[in-house]
PyMOL CGO cylinders between C-alpha atoms (Angstrom):
from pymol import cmd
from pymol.cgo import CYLINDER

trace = [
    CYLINDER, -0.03, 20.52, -7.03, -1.63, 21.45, -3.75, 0.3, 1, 1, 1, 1, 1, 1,
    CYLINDER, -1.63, 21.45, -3.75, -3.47, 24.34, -4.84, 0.3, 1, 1, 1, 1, 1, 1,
    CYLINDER, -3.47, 24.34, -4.84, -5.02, 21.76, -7.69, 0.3, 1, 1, 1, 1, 1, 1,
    CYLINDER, -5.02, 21.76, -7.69, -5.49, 19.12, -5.45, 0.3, 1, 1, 1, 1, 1, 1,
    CYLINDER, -5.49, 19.12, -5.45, -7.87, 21.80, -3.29, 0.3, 1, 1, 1, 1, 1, 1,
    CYLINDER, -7.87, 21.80, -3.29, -9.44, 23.31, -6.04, 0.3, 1, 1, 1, 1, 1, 1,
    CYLINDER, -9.44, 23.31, -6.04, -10.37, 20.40, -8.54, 0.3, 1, 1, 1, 1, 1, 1,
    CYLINDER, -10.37, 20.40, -8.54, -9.31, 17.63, -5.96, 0.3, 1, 1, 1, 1, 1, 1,
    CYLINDER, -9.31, 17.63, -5.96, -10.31, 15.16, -8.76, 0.3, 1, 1, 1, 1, 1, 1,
    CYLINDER, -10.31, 15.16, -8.76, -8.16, 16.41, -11.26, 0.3, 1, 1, 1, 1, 1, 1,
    CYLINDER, -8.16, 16.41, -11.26, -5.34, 16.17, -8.98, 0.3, 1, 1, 1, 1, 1, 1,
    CYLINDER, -5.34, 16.17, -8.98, -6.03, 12.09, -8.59, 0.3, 1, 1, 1, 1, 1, 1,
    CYLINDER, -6.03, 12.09, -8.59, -5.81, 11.89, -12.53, 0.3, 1, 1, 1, 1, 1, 1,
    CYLINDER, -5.81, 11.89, -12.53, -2.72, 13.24, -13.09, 0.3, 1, 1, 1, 1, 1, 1,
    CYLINDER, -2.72, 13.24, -13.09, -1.07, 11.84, -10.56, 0.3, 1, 1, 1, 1, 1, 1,
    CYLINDER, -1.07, 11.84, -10.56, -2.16, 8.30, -12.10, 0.3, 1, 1, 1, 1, 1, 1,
    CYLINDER, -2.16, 8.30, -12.10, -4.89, 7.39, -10.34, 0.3, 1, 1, 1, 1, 1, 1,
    CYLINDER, -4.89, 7.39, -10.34, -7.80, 7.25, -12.84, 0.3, 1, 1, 1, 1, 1, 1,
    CYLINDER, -7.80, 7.25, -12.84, -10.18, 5.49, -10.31, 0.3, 1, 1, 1, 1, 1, 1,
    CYLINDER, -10.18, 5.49, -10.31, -9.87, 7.46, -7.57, 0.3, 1, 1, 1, 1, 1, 1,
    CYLINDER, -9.87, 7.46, -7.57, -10.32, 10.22, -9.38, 0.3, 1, 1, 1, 1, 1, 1,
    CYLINDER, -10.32, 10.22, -9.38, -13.78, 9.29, -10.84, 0.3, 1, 1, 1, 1, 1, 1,
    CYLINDER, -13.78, 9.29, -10.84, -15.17, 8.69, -7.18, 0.3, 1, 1, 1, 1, 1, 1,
    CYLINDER, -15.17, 8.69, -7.18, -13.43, 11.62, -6.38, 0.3, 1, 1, 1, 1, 1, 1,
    CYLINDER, -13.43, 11.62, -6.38, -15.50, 13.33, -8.94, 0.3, 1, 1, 1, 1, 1, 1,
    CYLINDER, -15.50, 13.33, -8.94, -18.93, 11.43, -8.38, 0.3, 1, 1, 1, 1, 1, 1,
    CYLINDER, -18.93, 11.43, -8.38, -17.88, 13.42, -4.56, 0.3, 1, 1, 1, 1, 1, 1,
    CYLINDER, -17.88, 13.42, -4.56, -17.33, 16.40, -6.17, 0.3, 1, 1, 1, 1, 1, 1,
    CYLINDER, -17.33, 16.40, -6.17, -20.31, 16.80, -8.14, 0.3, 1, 1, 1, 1, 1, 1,
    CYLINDER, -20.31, 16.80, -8.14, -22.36, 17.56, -5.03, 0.3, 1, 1, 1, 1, 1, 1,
    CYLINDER, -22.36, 17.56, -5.03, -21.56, 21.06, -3.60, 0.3, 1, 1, 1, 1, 1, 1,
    CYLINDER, -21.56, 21.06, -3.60, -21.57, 19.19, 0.37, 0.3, 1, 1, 1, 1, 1, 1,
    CYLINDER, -21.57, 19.19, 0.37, -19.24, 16.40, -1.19, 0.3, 1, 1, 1, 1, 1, 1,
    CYLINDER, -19.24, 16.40, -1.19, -16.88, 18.82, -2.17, 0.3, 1, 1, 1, 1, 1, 1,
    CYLINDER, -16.88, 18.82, -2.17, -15.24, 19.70, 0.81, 0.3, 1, 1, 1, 1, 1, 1,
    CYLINDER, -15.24, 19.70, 0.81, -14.05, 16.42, 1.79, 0.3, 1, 1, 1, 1, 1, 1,
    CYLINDER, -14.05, 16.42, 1.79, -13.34, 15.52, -1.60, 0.3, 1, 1, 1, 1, 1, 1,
    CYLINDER, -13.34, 15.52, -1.60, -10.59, 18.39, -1.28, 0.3, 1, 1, 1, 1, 1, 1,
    CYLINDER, -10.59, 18.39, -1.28, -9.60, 17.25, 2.51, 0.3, 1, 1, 1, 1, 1, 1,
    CYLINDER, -9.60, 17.25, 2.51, -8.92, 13.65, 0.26, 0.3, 1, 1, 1, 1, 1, 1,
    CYLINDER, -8.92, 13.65, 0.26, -6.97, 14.92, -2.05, 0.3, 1, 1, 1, 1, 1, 1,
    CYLINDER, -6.97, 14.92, -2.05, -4.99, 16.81, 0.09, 0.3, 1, 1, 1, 1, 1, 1,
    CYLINDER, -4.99, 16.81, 0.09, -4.24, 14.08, 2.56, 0.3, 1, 1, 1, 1, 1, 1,
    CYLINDER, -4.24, 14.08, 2.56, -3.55, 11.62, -0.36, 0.3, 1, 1, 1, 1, 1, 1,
    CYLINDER, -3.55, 11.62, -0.36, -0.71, 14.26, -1.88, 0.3, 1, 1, 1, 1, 1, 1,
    CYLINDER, -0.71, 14.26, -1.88, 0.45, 14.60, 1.86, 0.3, 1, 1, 1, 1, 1, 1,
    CYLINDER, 0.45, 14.60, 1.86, 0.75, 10.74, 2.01, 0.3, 1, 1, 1, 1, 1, 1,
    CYLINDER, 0.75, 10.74, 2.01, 2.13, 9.92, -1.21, 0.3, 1, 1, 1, 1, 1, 1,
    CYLINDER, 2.13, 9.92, -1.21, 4.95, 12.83, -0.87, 0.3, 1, 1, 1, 1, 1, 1,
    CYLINDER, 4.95, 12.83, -0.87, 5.55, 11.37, 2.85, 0.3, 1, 1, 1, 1, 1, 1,
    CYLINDER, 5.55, 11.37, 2.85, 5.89, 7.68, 1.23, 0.3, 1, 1, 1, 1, 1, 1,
    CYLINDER, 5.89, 7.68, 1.23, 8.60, 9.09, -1.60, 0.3, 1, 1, 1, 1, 1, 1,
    CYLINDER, 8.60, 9.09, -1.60, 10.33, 10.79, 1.93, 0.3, 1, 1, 1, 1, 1, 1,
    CYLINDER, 10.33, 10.79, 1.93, 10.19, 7.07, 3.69, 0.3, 1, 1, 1, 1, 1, 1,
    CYLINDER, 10.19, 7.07, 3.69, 11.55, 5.55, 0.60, 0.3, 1, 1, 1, 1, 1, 1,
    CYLINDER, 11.55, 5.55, 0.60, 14.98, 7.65, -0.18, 0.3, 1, 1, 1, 1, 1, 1,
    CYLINDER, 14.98, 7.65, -0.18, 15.14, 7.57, 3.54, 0.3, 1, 1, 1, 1, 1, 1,
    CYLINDER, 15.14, 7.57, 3.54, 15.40, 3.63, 3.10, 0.3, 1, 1, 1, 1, 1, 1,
    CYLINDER, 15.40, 3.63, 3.10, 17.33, 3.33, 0.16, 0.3, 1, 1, 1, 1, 1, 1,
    CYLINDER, 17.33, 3.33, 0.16, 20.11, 5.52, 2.08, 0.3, 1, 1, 1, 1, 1, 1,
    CYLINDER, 20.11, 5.52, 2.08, 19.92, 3.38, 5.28, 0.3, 1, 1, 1, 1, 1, 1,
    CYLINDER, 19.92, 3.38, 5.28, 20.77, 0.61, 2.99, 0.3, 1, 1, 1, 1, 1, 1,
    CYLINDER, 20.77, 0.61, 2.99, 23.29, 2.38, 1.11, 0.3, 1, 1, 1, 1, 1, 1,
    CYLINDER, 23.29, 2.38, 1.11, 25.25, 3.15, 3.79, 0.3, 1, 1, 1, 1, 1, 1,
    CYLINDER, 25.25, 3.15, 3.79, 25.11, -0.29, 5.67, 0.3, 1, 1, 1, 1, 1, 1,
    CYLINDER, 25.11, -0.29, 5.67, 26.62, -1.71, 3.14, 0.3, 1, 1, 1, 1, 1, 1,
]
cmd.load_cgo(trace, "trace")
């Protein structure tokens, strides 16, 4: 998923859900200066959204184990 999300950092927004995103992301893409920070988005966005999933389970066990 990383090497996707630096290589065709739109495509990488798509499949993970987010059609939107992925369309700026593109529009970004298109131009050959854009592209480089459309691939520094993408990668921070799969950074946060694997650090969120990490936070979460994290949580849930807290609360698991309080009880």
């Amino acid at each position: 998923m990383m090497l996707l999300a630096i290589l065709l950092p739109f495509l990488s927004f798509m499949v993970r859900g987010k059609v939107l995103t992925g369309i700026v992301c593109l529009i970004l893409q298109i131009t050959l200066i854009g592209w480089l920070p459309a691939a520094i988005w993408a990668v921070l966005s799969l950074n946060n959204e694997r650090a969120d999933r990490r936070n979460d389970k994290l949580i849930k066990a807290m609360r698991k184990n309080q009880k």
